[in-house]
C-alpha positions as CSV (number, residue, x, y, z in Angstrom):
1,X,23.1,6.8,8.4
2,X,25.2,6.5,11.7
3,X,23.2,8.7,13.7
4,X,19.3,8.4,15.1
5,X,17.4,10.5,11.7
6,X,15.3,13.7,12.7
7,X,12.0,12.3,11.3
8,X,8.7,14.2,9.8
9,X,5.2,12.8,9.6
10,X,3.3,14.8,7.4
11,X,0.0,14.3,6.6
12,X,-0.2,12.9,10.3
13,X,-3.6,13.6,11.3
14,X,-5.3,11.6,8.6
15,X,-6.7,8.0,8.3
16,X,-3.0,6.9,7.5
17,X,-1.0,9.4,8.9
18,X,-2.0,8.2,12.5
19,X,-1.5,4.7,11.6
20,X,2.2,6.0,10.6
21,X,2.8,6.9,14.3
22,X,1.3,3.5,15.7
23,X,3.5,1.3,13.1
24,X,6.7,3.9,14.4
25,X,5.7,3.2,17.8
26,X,5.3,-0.6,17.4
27,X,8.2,-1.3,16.0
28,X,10.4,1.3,17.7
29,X,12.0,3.1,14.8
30,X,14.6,4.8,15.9
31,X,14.9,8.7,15.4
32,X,16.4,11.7,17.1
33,X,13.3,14.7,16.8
34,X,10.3,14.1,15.4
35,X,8.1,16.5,13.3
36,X,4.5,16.6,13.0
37,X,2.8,18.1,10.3
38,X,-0.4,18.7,8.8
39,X,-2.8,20.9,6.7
40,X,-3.8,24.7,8.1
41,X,-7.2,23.2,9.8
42,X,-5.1,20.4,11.8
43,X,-2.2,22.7,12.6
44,X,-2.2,23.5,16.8
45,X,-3.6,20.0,17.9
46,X,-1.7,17.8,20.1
47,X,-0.9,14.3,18.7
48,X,0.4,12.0,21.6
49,X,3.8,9.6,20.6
50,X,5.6,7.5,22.9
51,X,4.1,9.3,25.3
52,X,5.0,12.4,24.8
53,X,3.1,14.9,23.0
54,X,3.8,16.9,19.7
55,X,1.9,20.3,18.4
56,X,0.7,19.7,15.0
57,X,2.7,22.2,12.7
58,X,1.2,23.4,9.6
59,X,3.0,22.4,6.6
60,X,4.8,25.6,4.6
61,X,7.1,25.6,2.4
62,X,9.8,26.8,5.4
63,X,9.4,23.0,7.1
64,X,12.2,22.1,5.5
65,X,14.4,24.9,6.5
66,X,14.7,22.8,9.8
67,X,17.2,19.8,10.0
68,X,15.1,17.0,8.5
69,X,16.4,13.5,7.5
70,X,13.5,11.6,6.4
71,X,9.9,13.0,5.5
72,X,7.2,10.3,5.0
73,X,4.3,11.6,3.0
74,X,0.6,10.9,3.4
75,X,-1.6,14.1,2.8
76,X,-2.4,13.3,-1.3
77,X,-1.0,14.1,-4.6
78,X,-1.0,17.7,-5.1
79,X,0.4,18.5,-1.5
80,X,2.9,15.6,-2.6
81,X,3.7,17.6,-6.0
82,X,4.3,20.6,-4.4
83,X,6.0,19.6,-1.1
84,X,8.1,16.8,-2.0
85,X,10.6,18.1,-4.1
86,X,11.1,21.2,-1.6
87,X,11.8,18.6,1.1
88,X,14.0,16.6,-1.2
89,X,16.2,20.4,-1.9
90,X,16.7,20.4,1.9
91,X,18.4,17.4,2.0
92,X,15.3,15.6,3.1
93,X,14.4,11.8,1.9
94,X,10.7,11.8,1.3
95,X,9.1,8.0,1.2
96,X,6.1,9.5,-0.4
97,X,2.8,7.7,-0.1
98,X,0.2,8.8,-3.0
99,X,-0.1,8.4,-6.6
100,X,1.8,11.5,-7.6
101,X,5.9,9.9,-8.0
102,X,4.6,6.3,-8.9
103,X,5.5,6.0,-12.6
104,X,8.0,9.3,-12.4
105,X,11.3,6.9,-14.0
106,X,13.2,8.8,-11.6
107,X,12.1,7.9,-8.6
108,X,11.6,4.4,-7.3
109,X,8.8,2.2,-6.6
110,X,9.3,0.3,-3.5
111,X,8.2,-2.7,-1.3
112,X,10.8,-3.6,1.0
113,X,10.3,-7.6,0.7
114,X,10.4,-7.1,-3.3
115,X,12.4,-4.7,-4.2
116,X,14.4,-3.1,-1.5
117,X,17.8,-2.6,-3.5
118,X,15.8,0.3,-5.5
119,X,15.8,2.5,-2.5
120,X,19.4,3.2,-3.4
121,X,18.8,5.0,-6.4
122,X,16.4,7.5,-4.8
123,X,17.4,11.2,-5.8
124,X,15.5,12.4,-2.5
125,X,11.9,10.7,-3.2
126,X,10.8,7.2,-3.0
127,X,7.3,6.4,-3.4
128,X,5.1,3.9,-1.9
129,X,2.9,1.7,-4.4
130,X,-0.7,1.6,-4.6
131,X,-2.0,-0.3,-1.4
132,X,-3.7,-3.3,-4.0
133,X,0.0,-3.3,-5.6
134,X,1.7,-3.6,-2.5
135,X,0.5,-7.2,-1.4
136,X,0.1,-8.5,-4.6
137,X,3.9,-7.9,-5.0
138,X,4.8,-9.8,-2.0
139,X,3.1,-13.0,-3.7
140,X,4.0,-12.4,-6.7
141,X,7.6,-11.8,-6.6
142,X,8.9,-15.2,-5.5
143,X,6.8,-17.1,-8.0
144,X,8.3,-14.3,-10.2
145,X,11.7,-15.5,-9.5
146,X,11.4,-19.0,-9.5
147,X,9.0,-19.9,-12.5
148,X,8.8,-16.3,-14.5
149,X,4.9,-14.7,-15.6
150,X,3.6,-14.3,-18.7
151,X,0.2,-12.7,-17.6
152,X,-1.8,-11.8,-14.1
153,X,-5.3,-11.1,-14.2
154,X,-6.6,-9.4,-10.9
155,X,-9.9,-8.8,-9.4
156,X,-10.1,-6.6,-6.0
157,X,-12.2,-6.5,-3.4
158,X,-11.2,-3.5,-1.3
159,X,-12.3,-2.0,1.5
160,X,-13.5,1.1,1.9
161,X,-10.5,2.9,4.3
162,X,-8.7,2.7,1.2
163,X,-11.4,6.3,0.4
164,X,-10.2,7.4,4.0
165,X,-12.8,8.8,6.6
166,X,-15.7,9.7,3.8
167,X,-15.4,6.1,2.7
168,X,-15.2,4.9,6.3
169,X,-18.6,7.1,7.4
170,X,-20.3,6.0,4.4
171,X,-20.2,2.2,5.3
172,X,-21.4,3.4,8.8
173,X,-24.3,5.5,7.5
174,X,-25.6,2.6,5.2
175,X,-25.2,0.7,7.9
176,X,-27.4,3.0,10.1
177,X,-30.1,2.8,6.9
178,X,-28.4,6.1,5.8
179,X,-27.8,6.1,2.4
180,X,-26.3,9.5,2.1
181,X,-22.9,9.3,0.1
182,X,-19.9,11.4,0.4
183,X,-17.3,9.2,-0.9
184,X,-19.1,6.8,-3.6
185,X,-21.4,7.9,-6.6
186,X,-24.0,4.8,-5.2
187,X,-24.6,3.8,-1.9
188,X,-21.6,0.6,-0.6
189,X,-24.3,-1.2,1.6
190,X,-25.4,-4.1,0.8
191,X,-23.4,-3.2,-2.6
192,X,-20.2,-3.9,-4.8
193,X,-18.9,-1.0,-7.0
194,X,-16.6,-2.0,-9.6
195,X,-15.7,1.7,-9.9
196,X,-12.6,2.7,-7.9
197,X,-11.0,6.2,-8.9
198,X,-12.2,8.0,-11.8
199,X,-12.8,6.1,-15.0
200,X,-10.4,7.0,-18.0
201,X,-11.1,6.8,-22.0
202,X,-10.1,3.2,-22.2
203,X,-12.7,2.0,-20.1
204,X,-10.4,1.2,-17.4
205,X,-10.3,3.3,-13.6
206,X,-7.0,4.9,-12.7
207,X,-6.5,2.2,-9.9
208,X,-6.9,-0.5,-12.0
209,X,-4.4,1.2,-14.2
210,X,-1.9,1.3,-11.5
211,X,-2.1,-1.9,-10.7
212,X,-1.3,-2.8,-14.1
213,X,2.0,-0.2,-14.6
214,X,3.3,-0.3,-11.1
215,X,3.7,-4.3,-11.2
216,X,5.4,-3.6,-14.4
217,X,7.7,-1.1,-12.8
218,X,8.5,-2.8,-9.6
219,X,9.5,-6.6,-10.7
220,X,11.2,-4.7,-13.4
221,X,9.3,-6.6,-16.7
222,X,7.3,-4.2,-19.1
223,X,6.4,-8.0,-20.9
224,X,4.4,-8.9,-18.2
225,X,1.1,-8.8,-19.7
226,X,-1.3,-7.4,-16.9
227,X,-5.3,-6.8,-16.6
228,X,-7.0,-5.4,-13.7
229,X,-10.8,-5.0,-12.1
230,X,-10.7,-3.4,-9.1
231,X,-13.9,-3.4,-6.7
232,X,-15.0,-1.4,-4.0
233,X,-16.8,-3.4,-1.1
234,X,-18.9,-3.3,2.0
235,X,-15.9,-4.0,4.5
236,X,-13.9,-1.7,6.6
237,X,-10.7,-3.0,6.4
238,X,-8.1,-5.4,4.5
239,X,-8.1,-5.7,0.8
240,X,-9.1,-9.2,-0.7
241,X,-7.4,-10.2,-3.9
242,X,-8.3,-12.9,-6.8
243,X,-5.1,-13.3,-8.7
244,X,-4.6,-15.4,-11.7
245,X,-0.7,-15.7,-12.5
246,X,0.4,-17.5,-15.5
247,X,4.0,-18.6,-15.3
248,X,6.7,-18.9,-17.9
249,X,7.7,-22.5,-16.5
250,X,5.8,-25.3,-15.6
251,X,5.1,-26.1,-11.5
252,X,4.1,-28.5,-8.9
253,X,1.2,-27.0,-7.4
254,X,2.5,-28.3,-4.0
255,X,5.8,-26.4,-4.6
256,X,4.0,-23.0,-5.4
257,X,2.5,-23.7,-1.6
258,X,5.4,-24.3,0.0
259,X,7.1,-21.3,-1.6
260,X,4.4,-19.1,-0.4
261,X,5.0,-20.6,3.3
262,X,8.5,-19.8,3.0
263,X,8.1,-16.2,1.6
264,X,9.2,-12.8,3.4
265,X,5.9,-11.2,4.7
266,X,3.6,-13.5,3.6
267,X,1.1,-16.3,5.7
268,X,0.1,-19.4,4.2
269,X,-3.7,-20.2,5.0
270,X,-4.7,-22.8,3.2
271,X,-6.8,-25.7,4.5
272,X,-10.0,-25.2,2.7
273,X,-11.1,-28.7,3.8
274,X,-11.2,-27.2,7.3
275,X,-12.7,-23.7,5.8
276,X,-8.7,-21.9,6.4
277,X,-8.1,-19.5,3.6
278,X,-7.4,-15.4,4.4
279,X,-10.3,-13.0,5.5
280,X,-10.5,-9.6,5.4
281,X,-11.1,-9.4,9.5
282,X,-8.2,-11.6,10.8
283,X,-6.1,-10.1,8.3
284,X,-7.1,-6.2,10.1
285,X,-4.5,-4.7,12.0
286,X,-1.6,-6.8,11.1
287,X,1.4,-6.6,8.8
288,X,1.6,-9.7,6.9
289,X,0.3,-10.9,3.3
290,X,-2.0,-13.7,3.9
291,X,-2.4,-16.0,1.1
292,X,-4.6,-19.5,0.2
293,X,-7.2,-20.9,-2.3
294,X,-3.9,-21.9,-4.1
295,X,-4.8,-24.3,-7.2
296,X,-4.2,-24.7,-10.8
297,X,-6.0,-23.3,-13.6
298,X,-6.4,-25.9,-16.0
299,X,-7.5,-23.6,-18.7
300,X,-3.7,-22.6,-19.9
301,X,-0.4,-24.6,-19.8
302,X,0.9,-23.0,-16.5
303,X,-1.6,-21.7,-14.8
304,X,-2.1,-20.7,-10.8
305,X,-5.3,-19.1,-8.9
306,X,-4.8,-17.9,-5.5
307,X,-6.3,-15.5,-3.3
308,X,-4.6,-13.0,-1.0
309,X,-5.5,-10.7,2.0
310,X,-3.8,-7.5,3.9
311,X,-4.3,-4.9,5.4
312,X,-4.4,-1.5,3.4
313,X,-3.9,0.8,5.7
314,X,-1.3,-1.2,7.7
315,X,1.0,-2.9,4.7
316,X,-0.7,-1.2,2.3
317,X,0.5,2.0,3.3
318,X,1.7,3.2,6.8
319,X,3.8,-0.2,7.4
320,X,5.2,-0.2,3.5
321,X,6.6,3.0,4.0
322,X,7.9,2.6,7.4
323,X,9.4,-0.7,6.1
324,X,11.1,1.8,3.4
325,X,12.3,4.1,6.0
326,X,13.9,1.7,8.0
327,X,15.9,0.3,5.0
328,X,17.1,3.9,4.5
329,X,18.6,3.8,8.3
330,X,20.0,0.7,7.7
């Protein structure tokens, strides 16, 4: 792409829609016009950018009809299902961020440090993986390369952004002694829910299902054996991961350290004599993948625990697909 793209946000009023515009802004992505866009009830606001502000349009199925480069997604599946492949008739390249083009063979999966080659084989829709995915893959893709896995066994602790505003005014009200729910079936104060999406007849949710096909899908290896149990928790932001990796080849544990301190988009914290290992609240509004509590399990031949931390909103979502977009300029 030689010239600056004409860009659309849509979705841009929502929890990650505005954090679209603030990663944009940060790191200067380059564009010609810029579109905002948004459900009937946001339509008509003003949303400020670089300083300069944009009406809210409402999204139609005429949106496209303008010259429109690149489209990134965050207002939900069904809008997703309908919109996306209008945008992608115009011409458009949608870097979609919800569920709906996941596991669709034809459209890739993609996170930029991981995968970024699969952006080329886009037929006008790329998604953005689950935000739990999306860091995982960071960590787990070099020791991936270098060693192979057999099996990963997560457990999540996410926060509750990941449910957008409901989730966020839930923790709030608990917080308040208001136990009132709008996004959970119990209250989150004071509680863990190991209930994240709906539930589906093999016992599992749908997000820890994602987990398990989309890390299948991205590092390309349906042998990967894969389990998930994902956890919602009392914290605002940044998604805290327990992942146990075990790898075709044997390791050094010091090695798989100093891999991780070498990897694209990923911080090393790991001094637990000195109480360093990643937190959900340092790890809030930044980019990278922080990672620690690195050991061996002794239970199998080649076994690794670690623990990671990011941001959800940030790399698992607004950042991610920015990242994408900016590998579609390139």
């Amino acid at each position: 792409m030689n010239k600056k793209p004409n860009l659309a946000v849509v979705g841009a009023t929502g929890v990650v829609g505005t954090t679209f515009l603030k990663v944009l802004e940060e790191r200067d992505f380059p564009f010609e016009n810029l579109y905002i866009m948004a459900s009937a009830k946001s339509a008509g606001k003003t949303v400020t950018f670089k300083g300069k502000d944009y009406i809210v349009e409402e999204l139609n199925e005429h949106s496209f009809d303008k010259d429109i480069d690149i489209a990134l997604f965050s207002a939900g599946g069904s809008v997703s299902a309908k919109f996306a492949p209008i945008a992608a008739e115009h011409g458009v390249t949608v870097v979609d961020n919800s569920s709906q083009w996941r596991m669709d063979p034809s459209v890739p999966l993609v996170v930029p440090e991981v995968n970024p080659g699969d952006v080329e084989w886009n037929k006008g829709i790329i998604a953005n993986p689950n935000c739990s995915t999306i860091q995982a893959m960071v960590v787990l893709k070099p020791i991936y390369d270098k060693y192979g896995i057999k099996r990963v066994i997560y457990s999540t602790y996410q926060a509750v952004s990941g449910s957008g505003v409901k989730g966020i005014s839930d923790l709030k009200n608990g917080m308040e002694g208001n136990d009132t729910t709008n996004a959970y079936p119990h209250p989150i104060c004071g509680n863990c829910l190991p209930h994240i999406d709906v539930f589906i007849d093999n016992g599992y949710t749908k997000e820890e299902m994602k987990m398990i096909n989309e890390t299948k899908k991205i590092l390309g290896d349906e042998n990967i054996k894969v389990t998930a149990t994902t956890v919602r928790v009392p914290v605002f932001d940044s998604h805290s991961e327990s992942i146990n990796i075990e790898t075709e080849k044997p390791f050094e544990i010091e090695d798989i350290r100093d891999l991780m301190a070498s990897s694209p988009g990923v911080i090393l914290q790991d001094d637990p004599a000195n109480n360093v290992y990643p937190l959900a609240r340092s790890a809030a509004g930044t980019d990278p993948v922080y990672v620690g509590r690195i050991r061996r399990d002794d239970t199998v031949e080649n076994g690794i625990n670690l623990w990671c931390v990011a941001d959800n909103i940030r790399k698992g979502a607004a950042t991610n697909t920015v990242q994408i977009a900016e590998l579609l300029i390139k």
